[in-house]
C-alpha positions in Angstrom: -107.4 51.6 31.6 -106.1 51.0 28.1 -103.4 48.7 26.9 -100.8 49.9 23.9 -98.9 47.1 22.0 -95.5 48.0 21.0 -92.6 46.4 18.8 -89.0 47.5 19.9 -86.0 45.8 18.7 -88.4 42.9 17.4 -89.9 42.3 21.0 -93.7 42.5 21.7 -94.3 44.6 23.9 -98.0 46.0 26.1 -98.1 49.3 28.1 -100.7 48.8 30.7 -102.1 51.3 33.1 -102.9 54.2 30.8 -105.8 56.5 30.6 -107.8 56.6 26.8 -106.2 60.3 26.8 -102.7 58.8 27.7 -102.6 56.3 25.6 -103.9 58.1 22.5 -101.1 60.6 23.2 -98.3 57.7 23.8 -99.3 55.9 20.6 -99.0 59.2 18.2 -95.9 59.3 19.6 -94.7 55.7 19.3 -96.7 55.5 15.7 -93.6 53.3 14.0 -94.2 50.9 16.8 -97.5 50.4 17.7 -99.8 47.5 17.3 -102.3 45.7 18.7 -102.0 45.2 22.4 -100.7 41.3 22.6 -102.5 38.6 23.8 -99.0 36.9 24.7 -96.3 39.8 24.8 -92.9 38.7 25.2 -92.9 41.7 28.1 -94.9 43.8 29.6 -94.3 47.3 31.4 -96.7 49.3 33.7 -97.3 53.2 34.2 -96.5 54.6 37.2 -98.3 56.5 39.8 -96.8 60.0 38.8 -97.9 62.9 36.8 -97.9 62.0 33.2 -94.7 64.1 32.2 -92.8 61.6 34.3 -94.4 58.6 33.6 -94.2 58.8 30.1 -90.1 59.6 30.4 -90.2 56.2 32.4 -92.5 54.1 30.0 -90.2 55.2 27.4 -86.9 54.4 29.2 -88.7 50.9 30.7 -89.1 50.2 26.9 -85.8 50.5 25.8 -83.8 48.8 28.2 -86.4 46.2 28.5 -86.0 45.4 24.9 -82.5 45.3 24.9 -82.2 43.1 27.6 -84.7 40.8 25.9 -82.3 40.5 23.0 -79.0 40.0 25.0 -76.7 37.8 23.8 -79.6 37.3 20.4 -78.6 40.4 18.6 -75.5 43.1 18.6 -76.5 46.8 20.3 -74.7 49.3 19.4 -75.3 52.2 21.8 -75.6 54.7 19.0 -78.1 56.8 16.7 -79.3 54.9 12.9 -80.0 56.6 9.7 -81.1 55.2 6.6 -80.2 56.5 3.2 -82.8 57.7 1.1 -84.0 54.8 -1.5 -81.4 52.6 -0.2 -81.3 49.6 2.7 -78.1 51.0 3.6 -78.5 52.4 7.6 -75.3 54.1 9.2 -74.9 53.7 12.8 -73.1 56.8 14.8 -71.7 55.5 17.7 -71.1 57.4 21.0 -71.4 57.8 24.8 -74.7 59.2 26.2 -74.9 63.1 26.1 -72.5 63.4 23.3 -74.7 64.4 20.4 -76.3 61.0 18.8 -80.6 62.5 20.0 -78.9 66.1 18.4 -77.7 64.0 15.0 -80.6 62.3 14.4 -82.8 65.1 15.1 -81.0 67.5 12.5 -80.3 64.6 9.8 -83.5 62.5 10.7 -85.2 65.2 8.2 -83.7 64.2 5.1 -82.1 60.3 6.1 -84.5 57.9 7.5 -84.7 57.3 11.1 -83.8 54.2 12.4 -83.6 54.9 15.9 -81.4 57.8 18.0 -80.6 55.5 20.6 -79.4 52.1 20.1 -78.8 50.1 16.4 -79.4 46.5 16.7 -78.2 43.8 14.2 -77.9 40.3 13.9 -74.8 38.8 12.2 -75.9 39.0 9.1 -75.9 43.2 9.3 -79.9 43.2 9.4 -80.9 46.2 11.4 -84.3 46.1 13.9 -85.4 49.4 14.0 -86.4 51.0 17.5 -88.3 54.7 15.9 -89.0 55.5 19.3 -89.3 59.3 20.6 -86.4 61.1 20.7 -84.6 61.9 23.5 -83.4 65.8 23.8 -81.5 67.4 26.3 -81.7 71.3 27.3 -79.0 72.5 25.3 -79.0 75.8 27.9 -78.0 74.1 30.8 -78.0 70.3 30.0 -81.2 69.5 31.5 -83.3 66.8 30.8 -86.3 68.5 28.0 -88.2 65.1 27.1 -89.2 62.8 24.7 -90.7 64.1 21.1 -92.5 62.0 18.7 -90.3 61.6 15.3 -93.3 63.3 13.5 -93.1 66.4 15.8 -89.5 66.4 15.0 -90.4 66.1 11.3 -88.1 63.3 11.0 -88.2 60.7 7.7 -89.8 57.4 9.1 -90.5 55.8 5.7 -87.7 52.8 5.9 -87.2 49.7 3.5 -88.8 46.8 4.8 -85.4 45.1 4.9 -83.0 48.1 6.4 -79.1 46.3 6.4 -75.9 48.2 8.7 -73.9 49.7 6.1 -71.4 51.6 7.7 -70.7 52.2 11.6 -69.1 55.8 12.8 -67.6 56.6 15.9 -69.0 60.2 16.6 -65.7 63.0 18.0 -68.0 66.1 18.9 -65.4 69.0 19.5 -66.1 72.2 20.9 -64.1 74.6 19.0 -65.3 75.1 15.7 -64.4 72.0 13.1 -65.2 71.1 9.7 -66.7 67.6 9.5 -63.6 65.0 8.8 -64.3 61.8 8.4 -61.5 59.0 8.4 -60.9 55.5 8.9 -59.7 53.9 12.1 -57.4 50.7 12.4 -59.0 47.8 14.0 -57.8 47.7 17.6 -58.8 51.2 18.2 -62.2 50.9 16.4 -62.2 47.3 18.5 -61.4 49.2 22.2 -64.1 52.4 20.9 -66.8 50.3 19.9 -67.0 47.8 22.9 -68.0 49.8 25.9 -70.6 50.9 23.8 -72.4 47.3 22.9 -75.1 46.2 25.3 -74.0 42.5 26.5 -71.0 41.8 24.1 -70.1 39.0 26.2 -73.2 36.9 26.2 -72.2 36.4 22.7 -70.7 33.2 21.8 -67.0 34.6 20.5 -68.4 38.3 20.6 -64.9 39.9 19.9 -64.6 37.9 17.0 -68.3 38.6 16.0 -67.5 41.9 16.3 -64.4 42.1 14.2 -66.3 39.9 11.5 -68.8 42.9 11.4 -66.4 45.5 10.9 -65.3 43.0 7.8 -68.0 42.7 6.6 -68.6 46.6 6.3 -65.2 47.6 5.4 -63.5 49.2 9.2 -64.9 51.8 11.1 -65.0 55.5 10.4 -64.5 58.5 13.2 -66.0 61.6 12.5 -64.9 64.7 14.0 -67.2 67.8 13.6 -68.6 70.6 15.9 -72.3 71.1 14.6 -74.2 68.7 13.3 -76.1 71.1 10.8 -72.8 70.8 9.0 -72.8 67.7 8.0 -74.9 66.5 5.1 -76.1 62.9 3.7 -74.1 63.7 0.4 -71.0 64.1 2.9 -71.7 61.3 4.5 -72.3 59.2 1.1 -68.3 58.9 1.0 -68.0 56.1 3.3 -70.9 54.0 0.9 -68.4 55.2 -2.2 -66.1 53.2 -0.5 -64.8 49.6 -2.0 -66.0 48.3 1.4 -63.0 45.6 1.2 -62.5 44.3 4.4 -60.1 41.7 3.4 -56.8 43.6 4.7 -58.3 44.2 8.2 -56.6 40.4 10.2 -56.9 39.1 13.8 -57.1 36.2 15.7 -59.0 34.3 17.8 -57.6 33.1 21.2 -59.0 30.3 22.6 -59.9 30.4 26.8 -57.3 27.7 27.8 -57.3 26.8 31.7 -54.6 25.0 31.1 -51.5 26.0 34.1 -47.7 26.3 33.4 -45.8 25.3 36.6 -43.6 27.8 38.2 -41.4 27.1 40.9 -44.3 25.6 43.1 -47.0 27.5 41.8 -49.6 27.0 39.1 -50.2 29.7 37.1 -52.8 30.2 34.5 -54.7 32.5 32.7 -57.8 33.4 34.6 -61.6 32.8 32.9 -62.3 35.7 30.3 -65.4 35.9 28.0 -63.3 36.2 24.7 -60.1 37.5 23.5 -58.9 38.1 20.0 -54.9 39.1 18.4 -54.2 42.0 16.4 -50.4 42.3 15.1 -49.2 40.5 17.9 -51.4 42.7 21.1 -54.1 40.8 22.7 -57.1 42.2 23.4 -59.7 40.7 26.5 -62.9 41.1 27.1 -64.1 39.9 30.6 -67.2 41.3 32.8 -67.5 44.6 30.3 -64.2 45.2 30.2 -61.9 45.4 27.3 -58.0 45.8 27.9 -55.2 45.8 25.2 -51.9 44.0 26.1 -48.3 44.7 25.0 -46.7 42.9 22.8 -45.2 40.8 25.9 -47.9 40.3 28.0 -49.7 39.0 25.0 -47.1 35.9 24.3 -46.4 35.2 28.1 -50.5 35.5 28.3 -50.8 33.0 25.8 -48.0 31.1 26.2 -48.9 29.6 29.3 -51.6 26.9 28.3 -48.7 25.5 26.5 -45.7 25.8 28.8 -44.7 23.3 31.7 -42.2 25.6 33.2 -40.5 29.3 33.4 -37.4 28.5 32.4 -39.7 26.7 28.9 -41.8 30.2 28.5 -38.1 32.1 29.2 -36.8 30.4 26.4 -39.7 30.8 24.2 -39.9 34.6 24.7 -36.2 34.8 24.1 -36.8 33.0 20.6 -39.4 35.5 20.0 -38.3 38.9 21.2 -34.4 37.6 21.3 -32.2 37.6 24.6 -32.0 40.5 27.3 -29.7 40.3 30.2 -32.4 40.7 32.3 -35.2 38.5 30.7 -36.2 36.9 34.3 -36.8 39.9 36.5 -38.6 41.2 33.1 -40.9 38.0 32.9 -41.4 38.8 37.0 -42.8 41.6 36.4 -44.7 40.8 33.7 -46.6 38.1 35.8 -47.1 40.4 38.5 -49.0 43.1 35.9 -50.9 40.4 34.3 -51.9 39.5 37.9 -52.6 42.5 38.9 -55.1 43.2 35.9 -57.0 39.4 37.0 -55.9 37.9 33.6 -53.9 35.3 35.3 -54.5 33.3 38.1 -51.8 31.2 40.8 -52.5 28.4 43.0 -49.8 26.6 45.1 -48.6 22.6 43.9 -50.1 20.1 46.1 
């Protein structure tokens, strides 16, 4: 049996188990990654007992995840395809749900943009990408069945990066069905905020990762959405409009909230918020992220949300809310219900007085 050493995401790691044929085969294929099977690896994954069509599609797949779980809460994963321009460090990352055209992207673009990777781009905070040029993953475009994994060099892909490839731009991919022009546009923060976290691995093993998150999206100027139908349509020069950009993320603001345990007292009861990974503000609308959720509030359930660390009573947080949104004849039954949504959605917590 023959061991293969392979870097993904920055990780070290050996495939054990293979035959001399398999693993001549697997390394063509991982090329970009290969190296020299570690004495220490930092993991280590194992063929299985299948026939080789099989095994390889679960090496692959053990690879990936493996790696990514290795750099939870280390590095930000985008769930999305990477492409480098030509002669620059700048990488785009497309972001989008599995099945919904990043392995079809990469594979049509790959050939004149460098490929970074067609299934996750990680960074660190600093916008350094870690390239993952494994095999690409492509789907039966017939009946949606799974086809396999091709070698970028069978796909005739550009794997030729700078040594110091840096996230330039991140795009949420819209793939429509009728027939569409690419667009692309800017998005505002919250939405590119509510888009973009289902589809980071681990967001909340980050320390702040909301926040890290929006100071990325800073640092590269927003978030774009593009909208097309075929990928063949869309070209690098295309593209190339979001790097004319000024890239000025000054105007894009939130704010941090703080996870305060701290209860307000209400007619017998505590009540407090309930423990959340991290939350951030945008003009005025909280947004949470707990367990790999993300939810947005309203304007009101944000301030009675984080009005009660610092609010000893209801008639205190009725009279702040009134100074805030002004006086409504039914301001108690409103704040009732209020508490009963925010309870509902686990993002407060009661417990009775003594």
């Amino acid at each position: 049996m023959t061991l293969v050493g392979i870097i993904a995401l920055g990780v070290k790691v050996n495939v054990a188990g293979l035959s001399d044929y398999e693993a001549k085969l697997f390394a063509e294929h991982w090329k970009q990654c290969t190296a020299p099977p570690y004495a220490s690896p930092d993991i280590s994954v194992h063929r299985e007992p299948v026939n080789w069509a099989t095994a390889y599609e679960h090496l692959t797949q053990q690879i990936t995840r493996r790696a990514i779980e290795f750099n939870l809460g280390k590095l930000m994963m985008f769930h999305a395809a990477g492409l480098q321009f030509p002669g620059s460090n700048d990488v785009v990352g497309f972001v989008a749900a599995s099945g919904t055209g990043k392995s079809t992207l990469t594979s049509t673009l790959g050939k004149r943009m460098g490929y970074v990777s067609d299934e996750v781009v990680a960074i660190d905070l600093e916008l350094s990408v870690h390239p993952l040029q494994k095999p690409v993953s492509l789907i039966g475009r017939s009946n949606g069945a799974f086809k396999g994994h091709i070698g970028p060099d069978q796909l005739g892909l550009r794997t030729n990066l700078t040594s110091t490839p840096r996230l330039a731009s991140l795009v949420l991919l819209n793939r429509v069905t009728e027939e569409h022009a690419p667009t692309l546009a800017p998005i505002p923060l919250e939405r590119a905020v509510l888009n973009l976290v289902p589809q980071i691995s681990g967001l909340g093993l980050m320390p702040s990762g909301l926040n890290s998150l929006c100071n990325v999206i800073k640092k590269l100027g927003g978030v774009y959405e593009l909208t097309y139908s075929n990928a063949a349509d869309i070209s690098p020069a295309y593209l190339a409009k979001i790097m004319d950009d000024s890239h000025d993320g000054s105007a894009l603001a939130w704010k941090h909230v703080p996870n305060d345990p701290s209860p307000a007292m209400m007619h017998g009861y505590r009540v407090a918020q309930a423990d959340f990974f991290d939350a951030i503000e945008i003009e005025g609308r909280a947004i949470v992220l707990d367990k790999g959720q993300v939810r947005m509030l309203g304007e009101l359930a944000s301030a009675v949300w984080q009005l009660l660390p610092s609010t000893n009573s209801k008639s205190e947080l009725l009279d702040r809310l009134e100074k805030k949104f002004g006086k409504h004849d039914d301001s108690e039954m409103i704040l009732d219900r209020t508490l009963v949504d925010l309870k509902l959605q686990r993002l407060i917590e009661e417990s009775p007085i003594g």
